[in-house]
Structure formats: structure tokens, C-alpha cells
C-alpha atoms as a printed R data frame, in Angstrom:
    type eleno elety resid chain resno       x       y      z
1   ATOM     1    CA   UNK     A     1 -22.110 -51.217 51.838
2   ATOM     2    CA   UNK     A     2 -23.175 -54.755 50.846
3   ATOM     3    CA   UNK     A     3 -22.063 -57.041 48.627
4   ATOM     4    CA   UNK     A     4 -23.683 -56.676 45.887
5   ATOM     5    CA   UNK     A     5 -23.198 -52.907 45.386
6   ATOM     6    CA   UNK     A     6 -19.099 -54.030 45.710
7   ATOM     7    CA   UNK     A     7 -19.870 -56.283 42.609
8   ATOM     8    CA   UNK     A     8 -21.902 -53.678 40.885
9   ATOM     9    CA   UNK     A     9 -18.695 -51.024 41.396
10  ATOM    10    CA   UNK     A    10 -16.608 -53.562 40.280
11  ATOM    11    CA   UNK     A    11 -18.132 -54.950 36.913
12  ATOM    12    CA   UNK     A    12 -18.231 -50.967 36.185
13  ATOM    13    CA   UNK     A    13 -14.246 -51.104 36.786
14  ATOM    14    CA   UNK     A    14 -13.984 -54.120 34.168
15  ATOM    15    CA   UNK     A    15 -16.554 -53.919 31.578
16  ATOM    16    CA   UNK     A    16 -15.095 -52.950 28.471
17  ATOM    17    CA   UNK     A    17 -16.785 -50.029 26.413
18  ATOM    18    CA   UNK     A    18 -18.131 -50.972 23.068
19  ATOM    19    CA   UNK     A    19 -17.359 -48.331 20.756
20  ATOM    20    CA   UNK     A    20 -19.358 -48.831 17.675
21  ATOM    21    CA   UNK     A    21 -16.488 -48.300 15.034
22  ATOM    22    CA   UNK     A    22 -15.131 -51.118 16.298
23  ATOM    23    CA   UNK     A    23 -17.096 -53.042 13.479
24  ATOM    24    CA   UNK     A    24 -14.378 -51.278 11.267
25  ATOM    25    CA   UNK     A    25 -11.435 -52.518 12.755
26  ATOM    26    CA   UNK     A    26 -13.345 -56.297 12.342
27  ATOM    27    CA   UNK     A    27 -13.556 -55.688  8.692
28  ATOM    28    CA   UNK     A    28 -10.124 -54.350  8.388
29  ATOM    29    CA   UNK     A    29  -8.482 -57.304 10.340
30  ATOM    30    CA   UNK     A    30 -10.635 -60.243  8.906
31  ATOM    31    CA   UNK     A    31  -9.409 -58.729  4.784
32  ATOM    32    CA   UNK     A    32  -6.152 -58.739  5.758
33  ATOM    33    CA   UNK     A    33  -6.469 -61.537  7.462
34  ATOM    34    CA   UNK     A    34  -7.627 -63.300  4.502
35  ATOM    35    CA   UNK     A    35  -5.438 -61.472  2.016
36  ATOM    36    CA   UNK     A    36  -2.554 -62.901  3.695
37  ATOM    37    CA   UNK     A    37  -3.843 -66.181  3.813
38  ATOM    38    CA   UNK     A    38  -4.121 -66.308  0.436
39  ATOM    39    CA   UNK     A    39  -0.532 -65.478 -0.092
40  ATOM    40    CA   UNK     A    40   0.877 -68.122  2.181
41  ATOM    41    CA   UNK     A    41   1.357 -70.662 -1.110
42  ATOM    42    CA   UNK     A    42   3.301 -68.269 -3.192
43  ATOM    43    CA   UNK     A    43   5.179 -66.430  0.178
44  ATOM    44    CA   UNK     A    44   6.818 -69.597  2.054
45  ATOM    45    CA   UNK     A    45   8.156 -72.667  1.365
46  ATOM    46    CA   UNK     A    46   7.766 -76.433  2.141
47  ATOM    47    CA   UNK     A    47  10.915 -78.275  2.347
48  ATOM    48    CA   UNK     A    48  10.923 -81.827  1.102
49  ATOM    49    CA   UNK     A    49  11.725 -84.460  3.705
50  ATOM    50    CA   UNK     A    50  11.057 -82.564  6.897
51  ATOM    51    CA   UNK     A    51   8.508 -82.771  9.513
52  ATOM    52    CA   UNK     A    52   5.842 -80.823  9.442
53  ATOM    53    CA   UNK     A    53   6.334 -78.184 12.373
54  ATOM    54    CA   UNK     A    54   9.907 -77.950 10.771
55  ATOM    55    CA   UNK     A    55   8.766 -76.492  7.372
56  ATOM    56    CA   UNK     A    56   9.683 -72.528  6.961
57  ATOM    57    CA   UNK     A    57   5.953 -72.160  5.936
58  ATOM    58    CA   UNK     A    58   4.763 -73.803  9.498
59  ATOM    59    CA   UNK     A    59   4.846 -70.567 11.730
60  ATOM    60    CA   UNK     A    60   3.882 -67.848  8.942
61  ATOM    61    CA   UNK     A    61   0.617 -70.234  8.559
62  ATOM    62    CA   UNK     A    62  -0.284 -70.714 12.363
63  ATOM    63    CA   UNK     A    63   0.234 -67.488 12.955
64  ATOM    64    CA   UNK     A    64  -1.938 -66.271  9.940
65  ATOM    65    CA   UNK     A    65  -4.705 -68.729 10.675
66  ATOM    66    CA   UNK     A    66  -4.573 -67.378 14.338
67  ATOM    67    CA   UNK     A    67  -5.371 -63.850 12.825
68  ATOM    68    CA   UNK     A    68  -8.112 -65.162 10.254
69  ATOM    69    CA   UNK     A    69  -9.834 -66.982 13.475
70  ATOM    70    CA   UNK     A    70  -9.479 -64.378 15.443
71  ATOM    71    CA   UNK     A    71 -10.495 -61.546 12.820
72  ATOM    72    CA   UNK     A    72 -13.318 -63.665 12.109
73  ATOM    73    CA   UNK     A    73 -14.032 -63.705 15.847
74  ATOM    74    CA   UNK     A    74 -13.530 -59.918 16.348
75  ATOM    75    CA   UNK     A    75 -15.746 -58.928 13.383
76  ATOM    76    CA   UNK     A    76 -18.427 -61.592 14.602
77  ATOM    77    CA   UNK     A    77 -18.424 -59.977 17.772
78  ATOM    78    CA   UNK     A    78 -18.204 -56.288 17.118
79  ATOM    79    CA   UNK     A    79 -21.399 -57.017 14.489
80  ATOM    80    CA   UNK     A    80 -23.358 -58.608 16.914
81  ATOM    81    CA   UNK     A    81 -22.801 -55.664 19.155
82  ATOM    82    CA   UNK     A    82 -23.362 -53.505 16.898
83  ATOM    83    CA   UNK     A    83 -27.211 -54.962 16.065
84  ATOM    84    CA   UNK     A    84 -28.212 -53.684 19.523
85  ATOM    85    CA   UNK     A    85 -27.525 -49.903 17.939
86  ATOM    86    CA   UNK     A    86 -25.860 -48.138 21.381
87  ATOM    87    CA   UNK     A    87 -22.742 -46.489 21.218
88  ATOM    88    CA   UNK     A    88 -20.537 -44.056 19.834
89  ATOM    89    CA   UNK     A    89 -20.837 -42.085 16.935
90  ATOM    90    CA   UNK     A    90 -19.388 -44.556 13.918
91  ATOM    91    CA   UNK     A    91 -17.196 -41.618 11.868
92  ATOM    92    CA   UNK     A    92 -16.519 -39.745 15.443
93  ATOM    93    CA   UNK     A    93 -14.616 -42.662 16.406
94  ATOM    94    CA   UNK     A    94 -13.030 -43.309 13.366
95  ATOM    95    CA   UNK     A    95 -11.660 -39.914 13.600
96  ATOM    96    CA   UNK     A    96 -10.366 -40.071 17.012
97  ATOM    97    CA   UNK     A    97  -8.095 -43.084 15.417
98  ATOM    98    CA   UNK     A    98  -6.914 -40.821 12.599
99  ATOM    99    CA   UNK     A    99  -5.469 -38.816 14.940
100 ATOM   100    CA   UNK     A   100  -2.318 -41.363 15.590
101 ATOM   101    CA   UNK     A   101  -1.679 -40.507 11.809
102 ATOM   102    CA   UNK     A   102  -0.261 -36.983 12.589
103 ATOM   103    CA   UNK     A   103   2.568 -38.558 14.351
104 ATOM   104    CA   UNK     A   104   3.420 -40.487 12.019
105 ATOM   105    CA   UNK     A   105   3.705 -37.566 10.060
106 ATOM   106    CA   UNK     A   106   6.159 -35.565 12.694
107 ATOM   107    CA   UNK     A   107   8.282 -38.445 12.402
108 ATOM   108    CA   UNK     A   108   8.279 -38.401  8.482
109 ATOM   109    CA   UNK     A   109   9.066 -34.585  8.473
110 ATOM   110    CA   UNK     A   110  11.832 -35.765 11.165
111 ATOM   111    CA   UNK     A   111  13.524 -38.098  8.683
112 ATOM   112    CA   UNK     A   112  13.189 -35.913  5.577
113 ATOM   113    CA   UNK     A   113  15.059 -32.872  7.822
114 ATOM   114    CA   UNK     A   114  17.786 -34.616  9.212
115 ATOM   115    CA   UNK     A   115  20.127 -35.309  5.903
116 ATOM   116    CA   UNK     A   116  19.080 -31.839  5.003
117 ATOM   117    CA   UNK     A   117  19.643 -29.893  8.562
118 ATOM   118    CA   UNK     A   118  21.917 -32.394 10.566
119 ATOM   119    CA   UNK     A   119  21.207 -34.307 13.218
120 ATOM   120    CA   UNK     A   120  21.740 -32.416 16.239
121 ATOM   121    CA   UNK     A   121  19.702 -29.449 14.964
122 ATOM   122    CA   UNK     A   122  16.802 -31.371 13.751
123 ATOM   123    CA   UNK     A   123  16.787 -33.296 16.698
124 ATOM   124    CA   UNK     A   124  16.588 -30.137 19.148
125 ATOM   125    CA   UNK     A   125  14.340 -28.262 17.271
126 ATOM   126    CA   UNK     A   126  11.711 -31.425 16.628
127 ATOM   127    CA   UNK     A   127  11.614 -31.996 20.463
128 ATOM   128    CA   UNK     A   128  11.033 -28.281 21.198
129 ATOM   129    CA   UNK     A   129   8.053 -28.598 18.292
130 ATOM   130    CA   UNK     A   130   6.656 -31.754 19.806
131 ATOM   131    CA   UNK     A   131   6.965 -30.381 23.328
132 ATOM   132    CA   UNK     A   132   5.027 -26.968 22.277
133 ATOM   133    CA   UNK     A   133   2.572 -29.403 20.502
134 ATOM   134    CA   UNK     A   134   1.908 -31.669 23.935
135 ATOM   135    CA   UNK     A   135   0.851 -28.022 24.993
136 ATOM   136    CA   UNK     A   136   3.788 -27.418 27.512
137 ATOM   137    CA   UNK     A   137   4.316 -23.931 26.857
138 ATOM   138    CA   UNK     A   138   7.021 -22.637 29.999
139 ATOM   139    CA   UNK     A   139  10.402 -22.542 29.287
140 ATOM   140    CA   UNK     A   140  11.823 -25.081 32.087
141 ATOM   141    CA   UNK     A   141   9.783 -27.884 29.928
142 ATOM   142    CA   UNK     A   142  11.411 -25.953 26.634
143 ATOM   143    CA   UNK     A   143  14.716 -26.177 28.101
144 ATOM   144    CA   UNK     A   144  14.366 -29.801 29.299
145 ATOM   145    CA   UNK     A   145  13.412 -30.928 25.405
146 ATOM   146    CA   UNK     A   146  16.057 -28.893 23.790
147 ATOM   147    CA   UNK     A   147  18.925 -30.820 26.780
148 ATOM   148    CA   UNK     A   148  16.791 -34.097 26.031
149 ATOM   149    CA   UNK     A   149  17.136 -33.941 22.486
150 ATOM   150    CA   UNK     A   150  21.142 -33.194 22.554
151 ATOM   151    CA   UNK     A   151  21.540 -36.255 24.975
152 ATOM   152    CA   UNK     A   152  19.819 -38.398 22.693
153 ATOM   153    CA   UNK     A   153  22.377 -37.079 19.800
154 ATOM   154    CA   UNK     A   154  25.526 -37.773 22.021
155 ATOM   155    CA   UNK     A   155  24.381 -41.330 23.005
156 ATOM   156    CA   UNK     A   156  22.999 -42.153 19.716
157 ATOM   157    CA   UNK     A   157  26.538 -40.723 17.737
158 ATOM   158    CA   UNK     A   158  29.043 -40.579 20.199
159 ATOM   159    CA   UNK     A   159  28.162 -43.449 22.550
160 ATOM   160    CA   UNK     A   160  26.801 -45.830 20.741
161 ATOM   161    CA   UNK     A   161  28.281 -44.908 17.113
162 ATOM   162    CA   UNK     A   162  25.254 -45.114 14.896
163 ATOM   163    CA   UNK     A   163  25.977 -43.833 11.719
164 ATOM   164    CA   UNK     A   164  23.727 -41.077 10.904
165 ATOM   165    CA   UNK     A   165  24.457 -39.456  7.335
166 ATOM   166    CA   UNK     A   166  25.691 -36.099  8.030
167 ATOM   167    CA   UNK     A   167  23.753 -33.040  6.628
168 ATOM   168    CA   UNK     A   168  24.081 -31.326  3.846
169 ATOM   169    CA   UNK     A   169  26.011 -27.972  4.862
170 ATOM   170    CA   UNK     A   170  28.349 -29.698  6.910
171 ATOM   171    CA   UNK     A   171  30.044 -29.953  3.147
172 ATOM   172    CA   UNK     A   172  30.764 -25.948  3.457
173 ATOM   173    CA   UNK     A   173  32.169 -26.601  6.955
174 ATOM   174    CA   UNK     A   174  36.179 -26.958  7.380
175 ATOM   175    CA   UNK     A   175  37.722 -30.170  7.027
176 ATOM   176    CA   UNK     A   176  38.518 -30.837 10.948
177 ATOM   177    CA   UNK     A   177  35.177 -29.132 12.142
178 ATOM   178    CA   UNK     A   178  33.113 -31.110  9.049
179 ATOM   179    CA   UNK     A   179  34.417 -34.522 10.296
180 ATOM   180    CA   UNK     A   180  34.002 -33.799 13.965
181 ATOM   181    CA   UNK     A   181  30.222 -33.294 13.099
182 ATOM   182    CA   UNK     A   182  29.592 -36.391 10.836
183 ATOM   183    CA   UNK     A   183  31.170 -38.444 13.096
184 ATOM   184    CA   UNK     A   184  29.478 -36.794 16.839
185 ATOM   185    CA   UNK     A   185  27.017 -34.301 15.795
């Protein structure tokens, strides 16, 4: 093999695929971009007497005009790419991203169950759910989530003491028993 079949194999391994949606993420970064820059004056302060890389407004702003420079950049970019009309499907690719939104959604229904169901039940069943939802359908990866999820209960509550409001039918438990599980459960 020569060398320039190794370089040809190689700039396969690094170039980046354009994805034409991408032109939608530009858009999206440069507005907020913007929209944030236009809040700095009424968002941060400037403190009289100090030096300028001192202020509380100094790092909000460098940061922000990083992202409008950079948004402005990555929608430049993206619509120049985008003129030469290859790649993906626009709305296909905006619909892979949606996907992310669904788990954002598991973990929503997560923290609506737990004051309702308790920790350590919500907990167990949610990683059995997610588990069956990753498509692992045997019971050794079943058994492994429900022990997973109960580990992450006892170091959350017992080990590390992070106080969890306790559910709402631990209030028809017995005094001793209802404590034990607010305070470890």
C-alpha cells in the first residue's frame, strides 16, 4: 500500500460528516446568542472604581461574545455548506435530535413518582423500565437494574444522607417503620 492510499484512509477517519440540519442548530445558537447579548446591560453589573477584568459583568460578556462569534461562525459555516445541497434529509435529522427529548421525559415522570411512590420503589421500578426500554429483555440484566437501583438508594440515603422527601403512604406506615423509611428508604 502506498502512501497516498494511507492518507486517503485516513482523511476518511477524520472528515467530519455534514449533516444538513446542522443549519438549524446555527440559527438556534446565533438567536440565543444574540438574545443574551442583549440582556447583558440589564443582567450584570459594573462596579464603580474597579478595573475592568474585575467587574461582575466582565466574564458573563466574554463568554457571551465568545458564543455570538462563534454562533455567527457556526451558522456561516453550516450555510455555506449547505449551498452545495448534499446531505441528509433536513426534518430526518431534526428528528433524530428529538429523540434526546424522551429522556428527558423518563426523568420528569421519575421526579413526579418519587414523592408519590417513595424512593426506593420508584427507583427500582424506573431502572427495570429503562433497562426493558435499552431492549435488554433477560432477567440477569433485569436483576442487575432492580440491585443497581437499590444501591443507588442506600448510598444516596443512607451513605451519603441526601434528604429525599419521603412518599406519600409512608404516612399510613407505623411510627418506627415510617421514620426508618424517610430517613433510609
Amino acid at each position: 500500500m502506498d502512501t497516498s492510499d494511507t492518507k486517503r484512509d485516513i482523511s476518511k477517519l477524520v472528515e467530519a460528516r455534514h449533516h444538513r440540519a446542522e443549519i438549524i442548530f446555527g440559527v438556534a445558537s446565533f438567536a440565543i446568542a444574540l438574545a443574551l447579548l442583549s440582556q447583558v446591560g440589564n443582567q450584570t453589573t459594573w462596579a464603580d472604581g474597579e478595573p475592568w477584568v474585575k467587574q461582575p459583568a466582565f466574564w458573563p460578556l466574554v463568554s457571551i461574545v465568545g458564543m455570538t462569534l462563534f454562533g455567527a461562525l457556526e451558522l456561516f459555516f453550516s450555510w455555506r455548506r449547505n449551498s452545495t445541497g448534499r446531505g441528509d434529509s433536513i426534518p430526518a435529522e431534526v428528528l433524530f435530535w428529538t429523540r434526546a427529548i424522551e429522556f428527558a421525559l423518563w426523568f420528569m415522570a421519575y421526579v413526579w413518582a418519587v414523592p408519590l411512590a417513595g424512593y426506593l420503589p420508584v427507583t427500582v421500578v424506573f431502572c427495570i423500565l429503562l433497562t426493558l426500554r435499552l431492549g435488554y429483555r433477560g432477567a440477569r440484566p433485569l436483576l442487575w437494574a432492580a440491585v443497581i437501583g437499590a444501591a443507588t438508594v442506600v448510598v444516596f440515603k443512607s451513605l451519603l444522607s441526601v434528604k429525599i422527601p419521603g412518599a406519600l403512604w409512608y404516612d399510613y406506615l407505623p411510627d418506627g417503620l415510617r421514620n426508618i423509611m424517610i430517613l433510609y428508604f
